[in-house]
C-alpha positions as CSV (number, residue, x, y, z in Angstrom):
1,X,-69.8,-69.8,67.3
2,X,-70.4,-66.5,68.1
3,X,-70.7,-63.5,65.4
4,X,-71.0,-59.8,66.1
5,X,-72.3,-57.0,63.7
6,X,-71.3,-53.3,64.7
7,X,-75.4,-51.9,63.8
8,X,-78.5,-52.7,65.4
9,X,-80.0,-51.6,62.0
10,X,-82.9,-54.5,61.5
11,X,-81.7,-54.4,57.4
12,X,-78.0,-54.8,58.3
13,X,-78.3,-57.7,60.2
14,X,-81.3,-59.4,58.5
15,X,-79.0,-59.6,55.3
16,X,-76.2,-61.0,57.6
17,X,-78.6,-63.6,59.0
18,X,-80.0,-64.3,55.8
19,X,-76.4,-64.4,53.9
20,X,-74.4,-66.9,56.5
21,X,-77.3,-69.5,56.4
22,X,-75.1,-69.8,52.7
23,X,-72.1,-71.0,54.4
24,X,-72.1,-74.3,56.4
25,X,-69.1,-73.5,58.3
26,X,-71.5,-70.2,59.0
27,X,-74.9,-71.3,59.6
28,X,-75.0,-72.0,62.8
29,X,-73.5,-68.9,64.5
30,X,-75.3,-67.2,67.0
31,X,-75.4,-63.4,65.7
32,X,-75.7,-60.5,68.0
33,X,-76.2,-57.0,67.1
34,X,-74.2,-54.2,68.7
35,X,-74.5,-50.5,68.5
36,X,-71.3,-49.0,67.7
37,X,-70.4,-45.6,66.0
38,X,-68.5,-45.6,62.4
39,X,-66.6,-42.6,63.8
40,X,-66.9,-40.8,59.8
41,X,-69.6,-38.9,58.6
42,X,-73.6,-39.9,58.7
43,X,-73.1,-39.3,54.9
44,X,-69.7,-41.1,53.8
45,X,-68.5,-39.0,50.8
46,X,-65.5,-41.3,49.8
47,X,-64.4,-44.9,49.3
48,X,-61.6,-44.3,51.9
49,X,-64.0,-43.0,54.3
50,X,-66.4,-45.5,54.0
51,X,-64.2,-48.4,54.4
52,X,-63.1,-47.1,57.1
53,X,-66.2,-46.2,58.8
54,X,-67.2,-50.6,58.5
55,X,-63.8,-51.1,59.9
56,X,-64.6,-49.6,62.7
57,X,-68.0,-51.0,63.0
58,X,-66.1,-54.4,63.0
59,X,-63.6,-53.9,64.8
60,X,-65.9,-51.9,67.6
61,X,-67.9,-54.9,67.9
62,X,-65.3,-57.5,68.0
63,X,-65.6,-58.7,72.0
64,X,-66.1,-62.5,73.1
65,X,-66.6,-63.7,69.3
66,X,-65.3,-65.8,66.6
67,X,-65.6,-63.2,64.0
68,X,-67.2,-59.2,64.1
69,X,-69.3,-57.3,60.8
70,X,-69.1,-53.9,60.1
71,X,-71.5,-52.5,57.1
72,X,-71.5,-49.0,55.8
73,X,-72.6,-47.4,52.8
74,X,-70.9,-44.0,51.2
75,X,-70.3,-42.2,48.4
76,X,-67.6,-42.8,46.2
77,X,-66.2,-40.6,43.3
78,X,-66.7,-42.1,39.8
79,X,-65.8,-40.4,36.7
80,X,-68.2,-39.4,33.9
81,X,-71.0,-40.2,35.9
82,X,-74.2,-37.3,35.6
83,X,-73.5,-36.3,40.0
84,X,-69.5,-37.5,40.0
85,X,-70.7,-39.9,42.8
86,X,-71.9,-43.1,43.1
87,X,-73.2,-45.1,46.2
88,X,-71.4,-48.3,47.8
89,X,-71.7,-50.8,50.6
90,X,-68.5,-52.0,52.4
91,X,-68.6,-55.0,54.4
92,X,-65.6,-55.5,56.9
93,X,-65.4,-58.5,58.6
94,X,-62.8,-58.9,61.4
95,X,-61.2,-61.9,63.0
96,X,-59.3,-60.2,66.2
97,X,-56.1,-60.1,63.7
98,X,-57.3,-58.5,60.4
99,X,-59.9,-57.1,57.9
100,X,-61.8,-59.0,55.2
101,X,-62.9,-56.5,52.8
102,X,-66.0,-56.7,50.4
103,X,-68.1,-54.2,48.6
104,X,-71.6,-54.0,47.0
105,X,-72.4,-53.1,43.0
106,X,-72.5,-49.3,42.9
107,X,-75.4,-46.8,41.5
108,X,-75.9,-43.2,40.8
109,X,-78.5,-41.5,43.2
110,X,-80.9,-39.0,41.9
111,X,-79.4,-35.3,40.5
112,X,-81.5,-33.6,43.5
113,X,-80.8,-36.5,46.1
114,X,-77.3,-35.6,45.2
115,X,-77.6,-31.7,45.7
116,X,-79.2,-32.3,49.0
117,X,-75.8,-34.7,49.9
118,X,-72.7,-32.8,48.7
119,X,-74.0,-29.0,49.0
120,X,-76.7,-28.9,52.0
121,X,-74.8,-32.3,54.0
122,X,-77.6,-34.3,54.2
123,X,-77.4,-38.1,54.8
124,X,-79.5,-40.2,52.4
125,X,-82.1,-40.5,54.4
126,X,-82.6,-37.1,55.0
127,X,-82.4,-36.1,51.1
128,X,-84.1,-38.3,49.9
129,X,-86.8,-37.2,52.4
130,X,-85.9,-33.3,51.3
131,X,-86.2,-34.6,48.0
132,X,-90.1,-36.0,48.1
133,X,-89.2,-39.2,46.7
134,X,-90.5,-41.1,49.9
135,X,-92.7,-40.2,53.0
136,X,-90.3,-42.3,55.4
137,X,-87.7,-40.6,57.4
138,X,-85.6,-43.8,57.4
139,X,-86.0,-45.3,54.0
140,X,-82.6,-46.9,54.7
141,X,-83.6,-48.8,57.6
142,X,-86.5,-49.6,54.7
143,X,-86.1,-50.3,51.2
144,X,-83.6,-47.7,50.8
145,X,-83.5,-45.2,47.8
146,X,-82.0,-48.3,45.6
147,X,-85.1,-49.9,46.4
148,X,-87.3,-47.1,45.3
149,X,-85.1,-46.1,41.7
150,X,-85.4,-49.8,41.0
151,X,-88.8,-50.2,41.5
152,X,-88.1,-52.9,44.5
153,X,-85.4,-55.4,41.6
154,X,-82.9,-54.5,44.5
155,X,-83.4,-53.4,47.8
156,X,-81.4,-52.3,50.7
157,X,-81.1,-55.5,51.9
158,X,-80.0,-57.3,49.1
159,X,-77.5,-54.4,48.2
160,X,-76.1,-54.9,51.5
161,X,-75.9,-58.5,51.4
162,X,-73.7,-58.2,48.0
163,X,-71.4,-56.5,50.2
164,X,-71.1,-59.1,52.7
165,X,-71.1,-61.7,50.6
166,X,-67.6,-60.5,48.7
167,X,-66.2,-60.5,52.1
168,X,-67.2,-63.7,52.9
169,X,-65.0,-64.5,50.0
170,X,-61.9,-64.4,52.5
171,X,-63.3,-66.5,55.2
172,X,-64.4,-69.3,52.6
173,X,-63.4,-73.0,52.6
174,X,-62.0,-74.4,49.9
């Protein structure tokens, strides 16, 4: 079996490798990475759009497979939070017919990592660089800024395979 993933991004398609060894029916696909464009922001700054920006990762990549991934992480409004937003990972897996939705836990970034976001239009990366909370220009190809509040308890990778993992829920047997 053949499985695609819409990101050549190493932490994207580590957690898929790493999640799928979970599932027999799974385990033994052959996964290939594929560069393909969300066509939404860098910096999602809604549910809708980043839903949609994994949908079409998925369905970008789905060519000459069983089943196609599409990851993205965004902003999402939450009420009485201290910023408004909070950050999520949507996993979207497609099967040439239809989606199969999951999404990570969400968190609360930084007040200045925040600022640099919504009023300057930064990606993450770039404010959390802005901010001085790391010295790596692509902390989410890294740890990501989850990794760095939490002190390394959750990571990027691990966020991201929580994502996949709810939308593996639609593909499992039972």
């Amino acid at each position: 079996m053949k499985i695609k993933i819409g990101s050549t991004n190493k932490i994207k398609l580590e957690a898929l490798k790493e999640i799928l060894r979970d599932y027999s029916h799974l385990k033994a696909a052959a996964v290939f990475a594929v560069e393909i464009q969300s066509g939404v922001a860098d910096q999602p700054k809604s549910l809708e759009e980043t839903i949609r920006g994994a949908m079409n990762r998925a369905k970008g990549a789905f060519q000459d497979c069983k089943y196609s991934f599409g990851i993205e992480s965004g902003l999402m409004a939450v009420p009485n939070t201290k910023t408004g937003f909070m950050d999520v990972s949507v996993c979207a897996i497609f099967d040439g017919e239809e989606y199969h939705l999951g999404l990570s836990s969400a968190w609360e970034a930084p007040k200045q990592v925040m600022h640099h976001m919504i009023a300057e239009g930064l990606d993450m990366n770039q404010a959390v660089f802005k901010a001085g909370l790391t010295d790596n220009p692509k902390i989410g190809s890294a740890e990501g800024l989850i990794g760095i509040m939490t002190k390394g308890r959750l990571t990027r990778k691990e966020y991201t395979k929580e994502a996949i993992r709810t939308a593996l829920i639609h593909l499992e047997e039972i």
